[in-house]
N, C-alpha and C positions, 0 to 999 in steps of 0.2 A: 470905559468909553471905547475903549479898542475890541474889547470884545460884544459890545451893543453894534460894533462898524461890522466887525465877522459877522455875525447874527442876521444883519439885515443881508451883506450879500447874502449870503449862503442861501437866505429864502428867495431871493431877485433871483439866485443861480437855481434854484426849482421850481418857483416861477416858469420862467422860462423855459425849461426843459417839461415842461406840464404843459405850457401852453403849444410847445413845438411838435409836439405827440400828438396834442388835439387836433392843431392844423394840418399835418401830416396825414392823418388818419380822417378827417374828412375831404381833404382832397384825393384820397381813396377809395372813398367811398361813394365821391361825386363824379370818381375817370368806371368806379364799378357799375353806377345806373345809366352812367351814358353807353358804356360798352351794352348796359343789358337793352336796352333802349334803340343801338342800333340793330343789336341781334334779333330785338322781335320782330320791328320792320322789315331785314331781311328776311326774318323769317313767313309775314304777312306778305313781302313782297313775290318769296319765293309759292307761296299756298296761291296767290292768284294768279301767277304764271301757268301750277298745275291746273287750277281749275279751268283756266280758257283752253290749254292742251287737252283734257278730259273733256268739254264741250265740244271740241271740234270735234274728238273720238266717239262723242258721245252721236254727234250729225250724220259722220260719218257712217257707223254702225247703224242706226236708224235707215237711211238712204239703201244700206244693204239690204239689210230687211226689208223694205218695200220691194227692193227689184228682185229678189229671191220670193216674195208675196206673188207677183207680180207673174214672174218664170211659173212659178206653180201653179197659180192660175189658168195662165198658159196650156200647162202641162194637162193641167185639169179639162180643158176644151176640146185641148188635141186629142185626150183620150177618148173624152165621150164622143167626137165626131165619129174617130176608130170603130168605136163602141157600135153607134150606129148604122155604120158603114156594113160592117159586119153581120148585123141585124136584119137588113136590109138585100144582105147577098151583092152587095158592091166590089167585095174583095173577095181573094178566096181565103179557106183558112183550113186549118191544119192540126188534128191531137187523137186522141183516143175515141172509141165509141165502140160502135153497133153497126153489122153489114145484117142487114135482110134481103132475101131472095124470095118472090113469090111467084111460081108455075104453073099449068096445069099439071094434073097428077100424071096423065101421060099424055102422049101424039094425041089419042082420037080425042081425047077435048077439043083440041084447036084451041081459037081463038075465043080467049076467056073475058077481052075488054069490055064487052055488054055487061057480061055476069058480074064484072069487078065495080062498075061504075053502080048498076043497080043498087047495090048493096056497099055502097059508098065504103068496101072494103080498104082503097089508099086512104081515103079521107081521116078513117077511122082508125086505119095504124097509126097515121101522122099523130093526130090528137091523144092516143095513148101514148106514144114515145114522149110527147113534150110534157106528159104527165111524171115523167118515170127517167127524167135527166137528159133526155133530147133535147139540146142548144141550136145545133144546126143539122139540117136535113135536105138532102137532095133524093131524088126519083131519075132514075136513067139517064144520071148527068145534068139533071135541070134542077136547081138549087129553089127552093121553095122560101118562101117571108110569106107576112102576113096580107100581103096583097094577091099572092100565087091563086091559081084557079087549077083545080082538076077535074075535067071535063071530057064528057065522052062526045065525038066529033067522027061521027060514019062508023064506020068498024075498029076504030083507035080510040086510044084515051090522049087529050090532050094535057100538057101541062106548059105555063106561060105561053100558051099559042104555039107550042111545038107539039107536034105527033109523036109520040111514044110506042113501043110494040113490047107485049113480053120478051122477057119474063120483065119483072117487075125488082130492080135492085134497086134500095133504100141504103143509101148509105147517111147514117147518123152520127154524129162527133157530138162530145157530152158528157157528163158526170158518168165513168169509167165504171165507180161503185155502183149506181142509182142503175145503172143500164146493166149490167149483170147480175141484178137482184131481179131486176124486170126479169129480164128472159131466162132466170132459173125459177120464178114463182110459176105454179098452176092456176087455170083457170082465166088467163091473162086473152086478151081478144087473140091474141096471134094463136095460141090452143084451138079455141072455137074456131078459125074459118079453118084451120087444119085437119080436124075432126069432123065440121057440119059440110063442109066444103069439097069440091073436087078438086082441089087444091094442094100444092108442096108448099113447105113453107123450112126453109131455111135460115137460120141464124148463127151469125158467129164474132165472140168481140175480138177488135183487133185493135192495135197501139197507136196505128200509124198511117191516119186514114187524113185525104186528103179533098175538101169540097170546095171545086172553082166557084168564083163569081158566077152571076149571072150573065148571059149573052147578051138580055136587051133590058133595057132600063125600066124600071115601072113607070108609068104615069102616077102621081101624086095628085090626087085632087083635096081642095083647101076648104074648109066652111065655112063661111065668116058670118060671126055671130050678128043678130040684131041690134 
């Protein structure tokens, strides 16, 4: 009998220590999913904290880029106005090229302006030098564009309404290369009026040649379509 009494404690006393391990161990395991439970909220809370900081980074960087679009733009206006301007003979402007000199061959010539306009000899240099790397081009300090006129006017040659007298200096600014292959080829129109002509004809490149603006503005005229 006394030992059926041991028997039963002894299984009440493991019992109990079996069931104090189980409840021990899932209240462990119930303090482990809440800890994990808070972690990932934090951790969802801490992901859409970055993500509105990266949104605003992201508006922000956007709003740059447009205003840097924008400056470019800008930039892009500004230049081709430049562009034009310079096209135009608005500004002066300043690099390498081409000086021509054209004379009679001596004194008893004289005055060669008849014989020059006849035979649209300026006109003709002009048009080959823009052939051959001429950018910009002036005549006795009168800057020439596409609106310029050269014109014989009494015993002078005019250009933009200004009278001119020999000799005739072209100074040209322009692709450096393009213009020293010009005026080392033969056969080139500056050869022929040297040779057919009573005429000198001087050339020589230099680095640092400089062509002022225009003195007076062109008139622009508009056409407006149909």
């Amino acid at each position: 009998m006394k030992r059926n009494y041991m028997s039963i404690i002894f299984i009440v006393f493991i019992i109990g220590l079996v069931s104090g391990i189980l409840i021990k161990d899932y209240y462990k395991q119930e303090y482990l999913y809440i800890n994990k439970d808070k972690l990932i909220k934090k951790e969802i809370k801490s992901t859409q904290k970055n993500i509105k900081v990266m949104s605003k980074e992201k508006k922000k960087m956007e709003k740059e880029i447009e205003n840097l679009k924008s400056k470019n733009q800008d930039s892009k206006v500004a230049n081709q106005i430049n562009t034009l301007k310079e096209v135009l003979g608005y500004v002066d402007v300043k690099g390498s090229g081409l000086l021509i000199k054209i004379d009679a061959i001596n004194d008893e010539i004289g005055n060669i302006a008849n014989f020059v306009d006849y035979n649209k000899i300026l006109l003709n240099i002009v048009n080959e030098i823009k052939v051959n790397g001429g950018e910009y081009i002036s005549i006795n300090n009168q800057r020439l564009n596409q609106y310029s006129e050269i014109s014989l006017a009494g015993s002078h040659i005019n250009i933009n309404s200004t009278p001119i007298a020999q000799p005739y200096n072209i100074n040209v600014i322009g692709d450096i290369d393009e213009l020293t292959d010009y005026i080392n080829k033969k056969n080139t129109y500056l050869d022929s009026i040297g040779k057919n002509y009573q005429l000198k004809v001087e050339t020589k490149i230099e680095k640092n040649i400089t062509i002022e603006k225009m003195s007076i503005i062109n008139k622009l005229e508009y056409i407006e379509g149909e």
